[in-house]
C-alpha positions in Angstrom: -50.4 -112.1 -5.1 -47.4 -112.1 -3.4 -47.1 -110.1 0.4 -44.6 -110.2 3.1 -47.4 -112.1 4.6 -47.6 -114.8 2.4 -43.3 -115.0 2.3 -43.9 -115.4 6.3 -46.3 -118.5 5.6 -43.5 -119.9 3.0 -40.6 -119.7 5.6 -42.8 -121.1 8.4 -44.0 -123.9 6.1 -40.5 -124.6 4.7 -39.0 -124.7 8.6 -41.8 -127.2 9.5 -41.9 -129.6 6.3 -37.3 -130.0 7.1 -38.7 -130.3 10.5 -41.4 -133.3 9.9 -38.6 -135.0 7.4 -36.1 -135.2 10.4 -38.6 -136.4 13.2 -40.4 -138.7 10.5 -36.6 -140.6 10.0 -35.8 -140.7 13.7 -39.1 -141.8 14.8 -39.1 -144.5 11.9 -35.9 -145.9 13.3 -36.5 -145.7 16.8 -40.0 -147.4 15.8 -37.7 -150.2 13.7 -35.9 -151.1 17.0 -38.7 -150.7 20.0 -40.1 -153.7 17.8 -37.6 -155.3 17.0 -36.7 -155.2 13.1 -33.3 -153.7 13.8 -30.7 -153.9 17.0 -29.4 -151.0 19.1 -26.0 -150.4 17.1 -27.7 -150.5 13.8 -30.7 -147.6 14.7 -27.3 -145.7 16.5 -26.1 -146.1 12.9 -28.8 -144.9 11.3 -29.1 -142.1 13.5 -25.5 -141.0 12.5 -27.2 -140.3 8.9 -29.9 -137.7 10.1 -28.0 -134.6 8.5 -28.1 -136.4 5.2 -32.3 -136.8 6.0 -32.2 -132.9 7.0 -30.0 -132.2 3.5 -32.6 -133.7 1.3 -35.0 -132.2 3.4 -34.1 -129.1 2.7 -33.9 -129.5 -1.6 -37.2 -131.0 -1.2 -38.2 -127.6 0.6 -36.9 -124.9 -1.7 -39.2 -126.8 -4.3 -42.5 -125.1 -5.3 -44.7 -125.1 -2.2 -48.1 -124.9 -2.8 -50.3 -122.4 -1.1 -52.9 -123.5 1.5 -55.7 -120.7 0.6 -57.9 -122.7 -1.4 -55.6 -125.7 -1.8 -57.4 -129.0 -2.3 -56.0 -132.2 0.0 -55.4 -133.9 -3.2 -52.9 -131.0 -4.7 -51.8 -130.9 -1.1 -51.2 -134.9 -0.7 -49.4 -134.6 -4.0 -46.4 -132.7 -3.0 -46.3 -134.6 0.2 -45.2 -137.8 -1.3 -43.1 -136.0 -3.9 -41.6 -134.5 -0.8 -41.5 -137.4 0.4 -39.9 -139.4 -2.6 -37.3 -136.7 -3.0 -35.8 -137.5 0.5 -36.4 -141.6 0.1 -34.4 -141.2 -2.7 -31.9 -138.7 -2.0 -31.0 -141.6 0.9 -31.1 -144.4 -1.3 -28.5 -142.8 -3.1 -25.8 -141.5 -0.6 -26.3 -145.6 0.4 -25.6 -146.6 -2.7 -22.6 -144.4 -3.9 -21.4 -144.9 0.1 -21.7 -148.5 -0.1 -23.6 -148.3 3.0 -25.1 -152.0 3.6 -27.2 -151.4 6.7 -29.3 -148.6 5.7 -33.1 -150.9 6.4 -34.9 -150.1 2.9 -37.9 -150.8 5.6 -36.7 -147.8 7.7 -36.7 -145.6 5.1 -40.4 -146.8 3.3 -41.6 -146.0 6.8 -39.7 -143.0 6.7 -41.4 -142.0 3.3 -44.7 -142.7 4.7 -44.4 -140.7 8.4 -43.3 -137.9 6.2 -46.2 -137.7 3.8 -48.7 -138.4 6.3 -47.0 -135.7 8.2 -46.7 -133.2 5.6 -50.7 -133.7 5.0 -52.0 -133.3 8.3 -50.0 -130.1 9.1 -51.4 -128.3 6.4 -54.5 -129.1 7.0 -54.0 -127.5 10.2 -52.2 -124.8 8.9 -55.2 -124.3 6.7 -58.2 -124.1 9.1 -55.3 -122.3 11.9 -54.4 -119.3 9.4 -57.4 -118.8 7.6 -60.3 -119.2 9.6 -59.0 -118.4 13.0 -55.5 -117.0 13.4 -56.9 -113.9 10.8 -59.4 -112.6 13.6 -56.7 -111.2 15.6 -56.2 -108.2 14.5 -52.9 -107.8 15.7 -52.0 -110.1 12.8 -53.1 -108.2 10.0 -50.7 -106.8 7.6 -50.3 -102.6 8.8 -50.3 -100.5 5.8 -49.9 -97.2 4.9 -50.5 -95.8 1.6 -49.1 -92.4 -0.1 -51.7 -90.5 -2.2 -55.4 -90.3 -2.6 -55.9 -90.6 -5.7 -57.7 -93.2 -7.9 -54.6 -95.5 -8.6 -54.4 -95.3 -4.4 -58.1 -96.5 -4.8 -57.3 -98.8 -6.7 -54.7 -100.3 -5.2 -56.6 -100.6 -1.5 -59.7 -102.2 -3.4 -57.3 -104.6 -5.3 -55.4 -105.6 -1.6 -58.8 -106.0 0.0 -60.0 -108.6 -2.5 -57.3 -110.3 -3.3 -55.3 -110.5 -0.4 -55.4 -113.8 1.6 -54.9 -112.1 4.9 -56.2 -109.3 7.0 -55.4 -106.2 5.7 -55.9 -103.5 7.9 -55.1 -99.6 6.3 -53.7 -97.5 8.9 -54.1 -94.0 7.0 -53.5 -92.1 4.1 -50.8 -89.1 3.2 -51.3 -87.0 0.8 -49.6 -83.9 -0.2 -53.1 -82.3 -0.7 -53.4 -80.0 2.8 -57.2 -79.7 2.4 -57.5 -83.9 2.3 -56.5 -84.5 5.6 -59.5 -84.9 8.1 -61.2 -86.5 5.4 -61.2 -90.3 4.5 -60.6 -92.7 1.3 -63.1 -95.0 1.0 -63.2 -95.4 4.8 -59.9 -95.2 5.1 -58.6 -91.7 7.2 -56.4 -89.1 5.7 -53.9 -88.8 8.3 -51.9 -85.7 7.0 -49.3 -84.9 4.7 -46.2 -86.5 3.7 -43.7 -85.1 5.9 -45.8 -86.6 8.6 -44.2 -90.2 7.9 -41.3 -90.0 10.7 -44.0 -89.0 13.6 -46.1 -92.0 12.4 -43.7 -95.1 11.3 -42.0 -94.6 14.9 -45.5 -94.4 17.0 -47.9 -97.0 15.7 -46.9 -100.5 14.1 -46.3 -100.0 10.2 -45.6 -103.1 8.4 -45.3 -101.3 4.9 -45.5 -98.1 3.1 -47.1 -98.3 -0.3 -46.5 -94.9 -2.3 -49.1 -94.5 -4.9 -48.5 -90.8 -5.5 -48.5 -89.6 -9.5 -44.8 -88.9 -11.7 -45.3 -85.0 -10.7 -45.2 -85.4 -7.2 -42.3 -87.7 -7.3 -39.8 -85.3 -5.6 -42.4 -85.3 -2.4 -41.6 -89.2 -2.0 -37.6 -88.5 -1.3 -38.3 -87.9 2.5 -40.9 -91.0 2.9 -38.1 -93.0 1.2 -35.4 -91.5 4.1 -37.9 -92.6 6.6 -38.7 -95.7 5.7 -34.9 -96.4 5.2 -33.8 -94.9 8.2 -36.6 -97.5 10.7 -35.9 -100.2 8.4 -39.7 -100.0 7.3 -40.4 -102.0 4.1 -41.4 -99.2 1.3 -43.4 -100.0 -2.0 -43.8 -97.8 -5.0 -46.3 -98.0 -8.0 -43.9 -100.0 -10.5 -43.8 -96.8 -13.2 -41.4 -95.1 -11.4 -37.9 -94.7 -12.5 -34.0 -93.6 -11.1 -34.9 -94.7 -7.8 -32.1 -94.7 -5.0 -30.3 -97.9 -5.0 -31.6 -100.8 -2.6 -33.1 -104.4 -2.4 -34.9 -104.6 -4.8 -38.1 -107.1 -5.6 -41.2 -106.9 -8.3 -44.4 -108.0 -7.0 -47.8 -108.1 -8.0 -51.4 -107.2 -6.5 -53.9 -108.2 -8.8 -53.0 -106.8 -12.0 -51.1 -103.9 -10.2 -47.1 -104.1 -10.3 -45.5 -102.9 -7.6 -41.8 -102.2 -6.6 -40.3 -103.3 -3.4 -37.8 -101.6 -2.2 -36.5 -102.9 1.5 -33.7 -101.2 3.0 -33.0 -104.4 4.8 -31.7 -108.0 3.8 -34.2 -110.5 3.8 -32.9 -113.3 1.8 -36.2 -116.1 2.1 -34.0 -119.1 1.9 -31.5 -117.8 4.3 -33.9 -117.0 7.2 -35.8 -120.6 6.4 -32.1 -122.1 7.5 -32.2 -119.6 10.2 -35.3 -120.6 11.8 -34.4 -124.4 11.1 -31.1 -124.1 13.1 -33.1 -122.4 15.9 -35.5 -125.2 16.5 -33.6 -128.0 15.9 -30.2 -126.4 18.3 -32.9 -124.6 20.6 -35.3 -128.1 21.5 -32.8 -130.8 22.4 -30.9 -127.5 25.0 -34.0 -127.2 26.0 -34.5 -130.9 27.6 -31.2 -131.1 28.7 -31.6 -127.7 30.9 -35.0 -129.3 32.6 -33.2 -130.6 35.5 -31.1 -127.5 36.1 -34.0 -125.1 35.6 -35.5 -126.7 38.0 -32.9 -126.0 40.3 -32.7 -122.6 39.6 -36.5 -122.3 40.0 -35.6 -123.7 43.6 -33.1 -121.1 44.5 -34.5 -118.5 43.5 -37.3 -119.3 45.3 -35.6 -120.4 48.8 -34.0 -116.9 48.8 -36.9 -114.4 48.0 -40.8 -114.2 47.8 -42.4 -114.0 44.6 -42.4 -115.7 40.7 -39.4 -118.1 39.7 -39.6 -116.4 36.2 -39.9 -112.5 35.3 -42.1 -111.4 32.5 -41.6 -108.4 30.9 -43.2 -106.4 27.3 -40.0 -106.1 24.9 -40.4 -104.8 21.6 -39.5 -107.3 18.9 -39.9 -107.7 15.3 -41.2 -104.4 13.2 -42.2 -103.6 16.7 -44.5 -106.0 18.1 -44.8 -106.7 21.8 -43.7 -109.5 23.1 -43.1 -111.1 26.8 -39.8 -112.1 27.2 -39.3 -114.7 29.9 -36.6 -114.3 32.1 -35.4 -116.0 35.8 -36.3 -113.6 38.3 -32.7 -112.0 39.4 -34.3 -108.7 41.4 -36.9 -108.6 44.2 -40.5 -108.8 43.4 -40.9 -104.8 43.9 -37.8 -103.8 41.7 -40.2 -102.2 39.6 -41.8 -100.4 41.6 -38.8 -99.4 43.2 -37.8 -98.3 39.6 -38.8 -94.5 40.2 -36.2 -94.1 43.4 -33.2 -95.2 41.7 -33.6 -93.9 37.9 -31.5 -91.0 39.1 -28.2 -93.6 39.7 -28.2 -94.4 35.9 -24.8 -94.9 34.9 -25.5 -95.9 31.3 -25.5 -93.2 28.3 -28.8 -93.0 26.2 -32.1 -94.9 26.8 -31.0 -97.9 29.2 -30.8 -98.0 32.6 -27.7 -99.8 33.9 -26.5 -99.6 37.8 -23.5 -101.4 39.1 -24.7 -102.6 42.3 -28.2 -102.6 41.8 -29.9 -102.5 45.4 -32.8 -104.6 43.7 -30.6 -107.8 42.8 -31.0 -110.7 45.2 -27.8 -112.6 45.8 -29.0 -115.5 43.6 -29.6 -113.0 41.0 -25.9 -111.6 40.8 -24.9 -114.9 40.4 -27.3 -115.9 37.7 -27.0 -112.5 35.6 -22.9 -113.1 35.9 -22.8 -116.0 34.1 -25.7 -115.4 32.2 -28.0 -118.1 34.0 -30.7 -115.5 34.0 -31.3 -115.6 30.4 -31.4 -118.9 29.7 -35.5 -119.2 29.5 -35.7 -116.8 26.7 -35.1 -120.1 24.5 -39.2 -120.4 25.3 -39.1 -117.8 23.2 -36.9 -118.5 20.7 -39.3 -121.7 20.6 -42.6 -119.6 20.0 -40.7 -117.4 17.0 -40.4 -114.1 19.6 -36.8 -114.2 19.1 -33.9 -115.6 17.5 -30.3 -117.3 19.2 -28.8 -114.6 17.3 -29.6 -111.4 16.7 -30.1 -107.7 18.3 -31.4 -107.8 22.0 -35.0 -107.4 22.8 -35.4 -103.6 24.5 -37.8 -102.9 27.1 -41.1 -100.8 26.1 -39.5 -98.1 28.7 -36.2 -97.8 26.6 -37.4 -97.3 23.3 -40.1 -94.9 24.4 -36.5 -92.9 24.8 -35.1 -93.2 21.4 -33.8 -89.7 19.9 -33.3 -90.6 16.4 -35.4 -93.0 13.5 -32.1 -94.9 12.7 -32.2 -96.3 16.3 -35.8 -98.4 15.7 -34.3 -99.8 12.4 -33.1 -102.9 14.9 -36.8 -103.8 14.8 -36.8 -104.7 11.3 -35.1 -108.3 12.0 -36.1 -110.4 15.0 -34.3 -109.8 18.6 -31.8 -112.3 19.8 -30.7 -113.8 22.7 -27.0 -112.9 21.6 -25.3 -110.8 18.9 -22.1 -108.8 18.1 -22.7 -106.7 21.5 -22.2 -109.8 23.5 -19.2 -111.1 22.5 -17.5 -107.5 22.1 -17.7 -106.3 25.9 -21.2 -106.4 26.5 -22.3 -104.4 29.5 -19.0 -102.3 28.9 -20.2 -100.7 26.2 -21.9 -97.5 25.2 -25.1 -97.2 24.3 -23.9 -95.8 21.1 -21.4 -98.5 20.4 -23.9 -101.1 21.1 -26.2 -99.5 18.5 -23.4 -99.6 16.0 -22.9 -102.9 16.5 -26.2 -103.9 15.8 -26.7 -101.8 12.8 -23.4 -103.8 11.7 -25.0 -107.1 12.5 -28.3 -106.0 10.5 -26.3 -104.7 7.3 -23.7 -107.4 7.4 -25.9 -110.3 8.5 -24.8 -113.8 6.9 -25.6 -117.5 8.2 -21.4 -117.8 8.5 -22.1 -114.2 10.7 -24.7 -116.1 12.7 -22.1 -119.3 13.4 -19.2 -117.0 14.6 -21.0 -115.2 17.1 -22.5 -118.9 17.9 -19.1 -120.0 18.7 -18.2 -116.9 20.3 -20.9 -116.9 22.9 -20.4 -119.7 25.4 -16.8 -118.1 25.6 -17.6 -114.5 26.8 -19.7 -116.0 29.3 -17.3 -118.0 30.8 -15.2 -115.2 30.8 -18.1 -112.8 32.0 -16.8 -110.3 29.4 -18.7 -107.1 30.9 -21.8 -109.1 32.5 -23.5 -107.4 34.9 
């Protein structure tokens, strides 16, 4: 059975195992000199190779991974030194064809064996961790809700309950039946009929739509399909269903059930893998450089006003989970509650709330919100997997309880970022309907080379302070 549960698992294993390969070679080296099998100039040199380690890292990756649901430590220690053999060799190789004399075949055996050792123990952890006490949170089931009452809908619940190898928690049932609703499918509630999707897919947290309605009723699917495509919801159809509206397409299997994906939004596996890879391993070192000058932040900030270094605040990220995005504190400790008073000076269009001169702003906070200071601990997040460097900013719980229109919440099927388009197009200058533009654009057009450009683009608009505010 294959789940957008299980491809999260995938991705997250992938982004750790290119992860382990790269510490395992720089720790080997580092470990090579600190005792004294190879000088200061030669583990500098070696260093110099790490994207080659990261490369081979990354073939060994797209391999076939095996699952950790019932996985044995043998199968599991297996691919581990195959993993690791794929990126010994790989190295061996580029020294060979390079005529590269220095690279320590020592180095690299140690590299080998950090790497499968590595490999091993993290999914063992991942093992017990997902399966035995990561799935009794709730929160972390997979939110489905299923089209039709009949017995292939039966079926289909029954067959994701047993086979599934993660929470599964139905949120309702629609069913173009009037007289069903009120009453429930094998415990499950029968929320209403179809036309209800809009109302329900933009209140409660929906991670899928599974349509299991017969070939007669197909004509009553065409506004669950608009819906779903509109909020960027992913949509699945019993597989006998034919001529249906073009989209991403995918074929996956419950049990013996086929089903048809159909997800109105990009999600290409090996691309977001690379993704979240380029977070970590850009996000971590900017991280420890910025100690020192976080810390002096932290001090200012503090000097100047009573109250927290850092503000915390519930943003909605991805397919609408709530998150608390970390922030240095640029306002006084009651701006919120000061919130109410000045809601009237709004001078942004739609649901934000943007003031020039914000009476709430200390004087350290104009500075750090001008050149963008103030946003600099959301890379905590981007650590934890809230967000993204690049991708369409977290909104506030209190904005997007003022969205008008389903297209708007389609930004929640990709994860929030600390930058994208809007940034380095006029930012704060912009309309609320421009900026939504922008990051439909971003979320229909999204590339890795997208991703670089507006990278590239970033540091430049701050130094420039293209509409900051």
């Amino acid at each position: 059975m294959r789940i957008s549960k299980q491809n999260h698992l995938k991705r997250l294993l992938q982004t750790q195992d290119v992860l382990i390969g790269t510490l395992a070679y720089t720790t080997s080296q580092v470990l090579m000199w600190l005792t004294g099998f190879a000088d200061l100039p030669g583990t500098s040199y070696h260093l110099q190779l790490t994207p080659f380690v990261i490369l081979f890292s990354v073939t060994a990756s797209i391999r076939h991974i095996p699952a950790l649901y019932h996985q044995s430590i043998l199968n599991i220690a297996v691919f581990a030194v195959r993993y690791a053999t794929i990126v010994v060799i790989g190295m061996l190789a580029v020294a060979y064809f390079a005529k590269f004399d220095e690279v320590s075949r020592y180095g690299l055996a140690l590299t080998g064996s950090l790497i499968a050792v590595g490999l091993v123990v993290n999914r063992v952890f991942l093992g017990w961790w997902y399966f035995r006490i990561r799935t009794e949170d709730s929160d972390n089931y997979l939110k489905v809700l299923v089209i039709g009452s009949g017995n292939r809908a039966r079926h289909l619940m029954k067959t994701y309950k047993e086979k599934s190898e993660w929470g599964i928690d139905f949120v309702g049932v629609l069913d173009p039946d009037a007289k069903r609703t009120g009453t429930e499918v094998d415990g499950v509630p029968v929320l209403g009929q179809p036309d209800k999707i809009e109302d329900l897919i933009s209140s409660q947290v929906i991670d899928e739509v599974v349509v299991c309605l017969p070939r007669s009723l197909i004509d009553d699917v065409a506004a669950v399909f608009d819906a779903c495509a509109e909020q960027g919801v992913s949509i699945k159809f019993m597989a006998d269903f034919y001529d249906m509206p073009e989209s991403t397409v995918s074929l996956e299997t419950v049990g013996d059930t086929p089903i048809l994906n159909f997800d109105p939004v990009h999600h290409e596996e090996g691309k977001l893998i690379v993704k979240r890879i380029m977070d970590l391993l850009l996000t971590i070192p900017v991280m420890a450089f910025l100690i020192p000058f976080f810390m002096l932040v932290g001090l200012a900030i503090k000097l100047e006003s009573r109250g927290p270094v850092f503000f915390k605040q519930g943003r909605i990220g991805l397919n609408k989970r709530i998150f608390s995005m970390i922030k240095f504190r640029s306002m006084y400790q009651d701006a919120e509650q000061r919130m109410a008073g000045i809601e009237h000076l709004n001078e942004a269009e739609g649901p934000i709330f943007k003031i020039k001169n914000d009476p709430r702003i200390t004087r350290i906070g104009r500075i750090i919100r001008r050149t963008s200071v103030d946003e600099l601990p959301q890379l905590l997040n981007v650590l934890l997997g809230h967000m993204s460097l690049i991708g369409p900013r977290a909104m506030s719980v209190r904005d997007v309880e003022q969205f008008s229109l389903g297209v708007q919440r389609k930004r929640f099927s990709v994860r929030p970022g600390l930058a994208c388009l809007r940034e380095v197009s006029g930012r704060s200058r912009l309309s609320f309907d421009q900026w939504l533009a922008l990051d439909l654009k971003y979320i229909d057009e999204w590339s890795l080379w997208l991703d670089f450009k507006i990278l590239f683009k970033v540091p430049v608009a701050v130094i420039r302070g293209d509409g900051a505010s």
